[in-house]
N, C-alpha and C positions, 0 to 999 in steps of 0.2 A: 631539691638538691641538698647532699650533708652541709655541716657546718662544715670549715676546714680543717678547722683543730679534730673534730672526730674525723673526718676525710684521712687527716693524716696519720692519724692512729691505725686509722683499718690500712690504707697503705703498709706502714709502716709492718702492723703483722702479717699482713698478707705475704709480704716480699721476705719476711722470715721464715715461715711457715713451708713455703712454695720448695716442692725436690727440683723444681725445673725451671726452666728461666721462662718468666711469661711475656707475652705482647701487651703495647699495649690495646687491644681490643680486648686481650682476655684479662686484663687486670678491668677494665672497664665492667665484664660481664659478671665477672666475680665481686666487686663492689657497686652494683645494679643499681641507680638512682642516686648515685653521690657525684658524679661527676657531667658535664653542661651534655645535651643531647647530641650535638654539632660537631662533628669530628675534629676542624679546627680549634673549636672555644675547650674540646676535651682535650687536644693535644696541651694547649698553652696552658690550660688550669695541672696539668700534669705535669709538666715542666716547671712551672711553678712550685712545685709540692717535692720534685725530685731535687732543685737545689734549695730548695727551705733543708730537708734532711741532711745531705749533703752539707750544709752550712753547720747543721751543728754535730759533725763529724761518724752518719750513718754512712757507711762504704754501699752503696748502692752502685752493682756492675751492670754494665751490659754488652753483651754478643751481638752482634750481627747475623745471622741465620743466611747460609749460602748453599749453592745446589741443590735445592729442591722448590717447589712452587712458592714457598714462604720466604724465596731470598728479597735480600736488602729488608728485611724486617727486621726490627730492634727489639730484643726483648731483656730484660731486667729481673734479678734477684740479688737478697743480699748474700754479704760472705759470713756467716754467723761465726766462722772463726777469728775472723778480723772483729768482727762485734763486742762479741763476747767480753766478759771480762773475768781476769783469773779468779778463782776461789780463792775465798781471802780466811774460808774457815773459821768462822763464825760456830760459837758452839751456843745451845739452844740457850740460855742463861741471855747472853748477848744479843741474842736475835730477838728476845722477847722484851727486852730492856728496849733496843733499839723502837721495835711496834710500839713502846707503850709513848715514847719519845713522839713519835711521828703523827702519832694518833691526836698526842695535845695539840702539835701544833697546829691540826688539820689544813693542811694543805696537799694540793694536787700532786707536788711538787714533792713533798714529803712519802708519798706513795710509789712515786717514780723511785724513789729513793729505795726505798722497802723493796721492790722488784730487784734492782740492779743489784745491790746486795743479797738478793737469793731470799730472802722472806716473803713471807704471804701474810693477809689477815687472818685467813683461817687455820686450820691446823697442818697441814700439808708445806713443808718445807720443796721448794724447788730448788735443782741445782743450779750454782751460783751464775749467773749469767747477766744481762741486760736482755734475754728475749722473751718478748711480753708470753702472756699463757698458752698453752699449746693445749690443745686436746683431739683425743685419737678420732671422736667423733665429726670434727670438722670437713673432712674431704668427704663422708660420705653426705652431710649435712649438704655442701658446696654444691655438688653433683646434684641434688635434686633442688635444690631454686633452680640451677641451672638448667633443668632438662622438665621442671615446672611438674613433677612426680611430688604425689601425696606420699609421708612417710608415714609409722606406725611404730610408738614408743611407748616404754610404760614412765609414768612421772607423775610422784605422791599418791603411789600406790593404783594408779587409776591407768587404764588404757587409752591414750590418745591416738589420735588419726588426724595429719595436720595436715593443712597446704602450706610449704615453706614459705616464705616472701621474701626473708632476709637473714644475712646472721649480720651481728653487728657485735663489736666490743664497746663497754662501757664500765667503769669501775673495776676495771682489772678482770672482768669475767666474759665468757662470751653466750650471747641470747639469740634465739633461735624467736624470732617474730614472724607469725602465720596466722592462718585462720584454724581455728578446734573446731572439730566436728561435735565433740562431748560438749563445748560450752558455748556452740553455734555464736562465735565472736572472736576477733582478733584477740591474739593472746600470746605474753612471751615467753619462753623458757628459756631458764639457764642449765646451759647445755651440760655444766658437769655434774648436774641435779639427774639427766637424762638416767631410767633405769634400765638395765638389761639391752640389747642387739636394738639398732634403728632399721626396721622394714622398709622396703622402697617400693612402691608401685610403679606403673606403666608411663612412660614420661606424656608430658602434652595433656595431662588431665586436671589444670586446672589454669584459668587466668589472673595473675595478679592483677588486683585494683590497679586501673590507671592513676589514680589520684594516691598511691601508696607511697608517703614521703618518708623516711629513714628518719627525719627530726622530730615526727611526733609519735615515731614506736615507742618511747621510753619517755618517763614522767620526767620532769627535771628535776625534781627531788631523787636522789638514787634511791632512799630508804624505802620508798614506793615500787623500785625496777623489779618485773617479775611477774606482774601480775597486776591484773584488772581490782578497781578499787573494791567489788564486793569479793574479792577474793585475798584480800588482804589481810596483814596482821599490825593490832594500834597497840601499843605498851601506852601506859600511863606510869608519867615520869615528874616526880619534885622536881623543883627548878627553887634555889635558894633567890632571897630578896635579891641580891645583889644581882643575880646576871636577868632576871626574873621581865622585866622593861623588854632586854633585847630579846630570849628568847620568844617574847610574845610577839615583839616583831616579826623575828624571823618565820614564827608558824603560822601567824592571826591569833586574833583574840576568839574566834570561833575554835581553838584548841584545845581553850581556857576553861578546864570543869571543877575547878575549885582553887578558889581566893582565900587566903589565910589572912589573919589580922597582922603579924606580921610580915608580910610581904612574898611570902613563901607563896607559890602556885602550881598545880597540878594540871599537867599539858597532855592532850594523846598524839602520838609519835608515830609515824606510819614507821613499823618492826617488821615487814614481811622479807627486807634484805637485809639479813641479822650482822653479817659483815657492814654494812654502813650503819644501821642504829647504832652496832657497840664504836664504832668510831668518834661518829655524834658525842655521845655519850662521853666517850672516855676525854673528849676535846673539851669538857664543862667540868672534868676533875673533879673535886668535890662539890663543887656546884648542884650535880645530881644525882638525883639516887632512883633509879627504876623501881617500882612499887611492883607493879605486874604488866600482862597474864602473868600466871608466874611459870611456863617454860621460859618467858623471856628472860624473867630476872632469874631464874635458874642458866641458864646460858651466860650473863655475864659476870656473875657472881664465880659459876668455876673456870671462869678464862680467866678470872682476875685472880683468882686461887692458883691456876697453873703457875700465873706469870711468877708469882709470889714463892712459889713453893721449886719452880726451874724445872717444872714438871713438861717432859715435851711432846706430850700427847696434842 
């Protein structure tokens, strides 16, 4: 079963997201394996979660469904108008000021922030809202976990053929976790990575793992989220004396490929979620300086050139 805090997330966008008001069995079937098996311990765990949001003032409504087979059924969406919040008109200068603010302090919390305000990390400005990522690809995504249909995508130039298993949000993005036929192994994709039309096959033709838990599709490191370790991307990154002790904590000293006599050390950095390494990164200020590959350091070098220059690409 999820964590709550992720629990509540996917809630949270799901009940954004939804044209229609859902039940809860179909908010249950739509979040597959986050909430207790037992109809009762999933009502209470759901009730739980709908005044947690409620408390910190999410307008989560509900209907009553009458005259038809589904009467005295309750089902729930938000009102994204009551959500929302007004454009505060933020010009790109400000917005990028703001990212670089947010980035130092690195917090959760600081990110939530960047959302509500209409920014993003990457270069893609959303309109100004509080509601977490949207992407067009999701209902047809939904619909095949749901009905247990192999899809057919192109993603990093390459043709996949997946069994869905899950989508799940994580770091502001949303990942699509299945089985690859191309890398015969579980494997995750970020769905706004996806390229070109998602094909659907014949539903019922596949079964997901019993044992398929929603907390261990994703590395707890984000800068790993994406992709299986031999599929990965490591920058090698300076790390000045000073912060040099913690960082080694934080990564392990198996990180550590080079010791300087003054204190200075060279760490490899899992880069494959280039939105969390420049984060990282940007949160050790001068502290670090990325060496390479060098698309990586070619990557933060001209974010930090845009930011500099109010370039709003």
């Amino acid at each position: 079963m999820a964590d709550r805090v992720e629990r509540l997330t996917n809630l949270l966008a799901l009940l954004l997201e939804t044209r229609e008001p859902l039940s809860l069995r179909r908010i249950r079937t739509e979040l597959a394996g986050q909430y207790p098996d037992g109809d009762a311990a999933a009502r209470q765990a759901f009730e739980r979660d709908k005044s947690a949001l409620r408390g910190i003032g999410v307008p989560i409504e509900m209907t009553v469904v009458s005259g038809s087979e589904l009467g005295g059924q309750a089902q729930y969406w938000i009102d994204r108008s009551a959500y929302e919040l007004d454009d505060l008109d933020l010009d790109p200068d400000e917005m990028r000021a703001l990212q670089v603010a947010v980035a130092t302090i690195r917090t959760d919390a600081g990110q939530d922030a960047i959302w509500k305000l209409g920014g993003a990390v990457g270069n893609e400005r959303p309109s100004v809202s509080a509601v977490l990522p949207d992407r067009p690809e999701l209902p047809t995504i939904r619909a095949a976990v749901s009905s247990r249909s192999v899809i057919s995508f192109g993603y990093r130039g390459e043709p996949r053929e997946v069994e869905p298993w899950g989508v799940l949000l994580r770091g502001g993005f949303w990942y699509l976790v299945g089985f690859d036929h191309l890398r015969e192994g579980k494997r995750t994709f970020r769905v706004d990575r996806i390229e070109g039309d998602i094909d659907v096959g014949s539903p019922n033709a596949f079964v997901r793992p019993a044992d398929f838990d929603p907390r261990s599709a994703f590395p707890a490191d984000p800068k790993q989220i994406g992709h299986a370790a031999d599929d990965g991307v490591e920058a090698t990154v300076e790390i000045s004396a000073m912060r040099a002790a913690a960082i080694e904590r934080e990564l392990g000293s198996d990180r550590v490929v080079h010791r300087g006599a003054d204190g200075v050390i060279e760490v490899l950095v899992p880069a494959t979620n280039l939105d969390a390494f420049r984060s990282w990164v940007l949160g050790l200020a001068d502290h670090a300086v990325v060496l390479g590959p060098a698309p990586v350091r070619a990557h933060i070098v001209d974010w930090l050139r845009a930011v500099g220059t109010g370039d709003p690409r």
